[in-house]
C-alpha positions in Angstrom: -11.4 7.3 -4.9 -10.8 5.0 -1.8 -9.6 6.1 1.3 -6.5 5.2 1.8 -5.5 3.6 4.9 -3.2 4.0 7.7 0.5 2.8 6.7 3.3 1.0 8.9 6.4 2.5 8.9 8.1 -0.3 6.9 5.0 0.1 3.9 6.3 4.0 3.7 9.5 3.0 3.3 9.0 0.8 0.8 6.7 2.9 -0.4 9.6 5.8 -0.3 11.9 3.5 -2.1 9.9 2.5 -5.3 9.0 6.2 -6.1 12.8 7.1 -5.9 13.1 4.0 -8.5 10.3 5.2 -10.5 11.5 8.7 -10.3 14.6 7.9 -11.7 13.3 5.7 -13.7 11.0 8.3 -15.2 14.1 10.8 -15.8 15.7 8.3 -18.0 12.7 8.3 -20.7 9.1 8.5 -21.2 9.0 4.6 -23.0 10.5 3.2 -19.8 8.8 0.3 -18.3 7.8 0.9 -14.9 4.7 -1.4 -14.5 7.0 -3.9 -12.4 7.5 -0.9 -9.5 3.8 0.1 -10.0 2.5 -3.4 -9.2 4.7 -3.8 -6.5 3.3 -0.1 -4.8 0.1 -1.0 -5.7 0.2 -4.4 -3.6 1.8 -2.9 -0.6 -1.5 -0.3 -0.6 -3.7 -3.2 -1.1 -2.3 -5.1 1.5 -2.6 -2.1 4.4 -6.4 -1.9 2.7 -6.7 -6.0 3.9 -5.2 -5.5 6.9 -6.7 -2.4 8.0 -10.0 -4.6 7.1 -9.3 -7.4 8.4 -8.4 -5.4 11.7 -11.8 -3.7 11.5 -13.3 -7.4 11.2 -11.9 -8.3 14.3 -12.7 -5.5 16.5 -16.5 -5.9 15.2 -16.2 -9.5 16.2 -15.2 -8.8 19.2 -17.3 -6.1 20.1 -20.5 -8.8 19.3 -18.9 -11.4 21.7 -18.9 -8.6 24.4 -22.3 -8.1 24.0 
């Protein structure tokens, strides 16, 4: 499994707030459909995995025009 990255404090939030839906979700029945909410965590990981990438990117960069 990947690592997962470092989070903002608005992606935990959101994060926070889609696995109380799902929770409750989940409490209402098994054949619920939560694929919407999972897709929706799923991009917020995915999007601190770019960043956190693209971050790393940047810092290399710059470290090469030091040199």
């Amino acid at each position: 499994m990947a690592k997962d990255p470092k989070f903002t404090a608005g992606e935990i939030t959101k994060m926070a707030w889609l696995t109380a839906r799902m929770s409750k979700r989940g409490l209402a029945g098994e054949n619920v459909y939560q694929g919407d909410l999972e897709k929706k965590f799923s991009r917020i990981v995915d999007g601190a995995r770019d960043r956190e990438a693209k971050a790393i990117r940047a810092a290399a960069k710059a470290e090469k025009k030091r040199k």
